[in-house]
N, C-alpha and C positions, 0 to 999 in steps of 0.2 A: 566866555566873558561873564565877569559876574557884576550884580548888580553897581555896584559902586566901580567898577570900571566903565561901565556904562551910563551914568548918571557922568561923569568926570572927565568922558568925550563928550558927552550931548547935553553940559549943562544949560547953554543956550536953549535950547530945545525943551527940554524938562523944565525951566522953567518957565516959559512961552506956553504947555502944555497944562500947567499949573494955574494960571493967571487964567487960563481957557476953561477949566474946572476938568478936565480930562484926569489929572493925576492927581490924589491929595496931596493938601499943602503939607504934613506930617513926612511926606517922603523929605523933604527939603532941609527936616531937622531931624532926620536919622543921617542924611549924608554930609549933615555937618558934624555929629557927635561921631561919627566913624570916621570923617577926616582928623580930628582930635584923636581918637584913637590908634588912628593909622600916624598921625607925626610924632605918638608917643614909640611907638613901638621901634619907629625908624631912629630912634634917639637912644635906642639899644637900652630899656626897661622891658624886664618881664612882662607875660602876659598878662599879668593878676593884677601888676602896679599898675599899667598902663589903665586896665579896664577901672583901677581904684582914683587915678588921677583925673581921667576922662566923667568919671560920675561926677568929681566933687567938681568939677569944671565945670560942665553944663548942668548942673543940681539935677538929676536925676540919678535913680538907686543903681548897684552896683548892677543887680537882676534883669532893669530894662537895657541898660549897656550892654550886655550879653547879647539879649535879643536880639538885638537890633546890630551887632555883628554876626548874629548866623544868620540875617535874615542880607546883610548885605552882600553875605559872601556868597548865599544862592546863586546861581549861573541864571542868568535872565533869559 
């Protein structure tokens, strides 16, 4: 199970966990910028477009978008 399927069952939780200071608040806007990412992708756009659409969406560079989809696709 990887991170973003894990935040997307236990969003209740994560953020009940977050409000507690347990988890930083920063995870809260990677799993929004990776659900942007992920409904681009499911809208059948390329990799590159979707990561290029998702940055100019949530103003963040093409670079951190990346990141922050390897880092959600890690297995938790």
């Amino acid at each position: 199970m990887t991170k973003f399927e894990y935040i997307n069952k236990n969003i209740s939780r994560v953020k009940r966990e977050v409000k507690m200071g347990l988890i930083p608040v920063g995870i809260l806007r990677h799993y929004e910028i990776y659900s942007r990412f992920d409904y681009y992708i499911k809208q059948g756009h390329e990799i590159c477009c979707a990561i290029n659409f998702t940055g100019d969406d949530m103003r963040v560079c093409d670079r951190t978008v990346f990141r922050i989809i390897k880092n959600m696709e890690e297995i938790a």
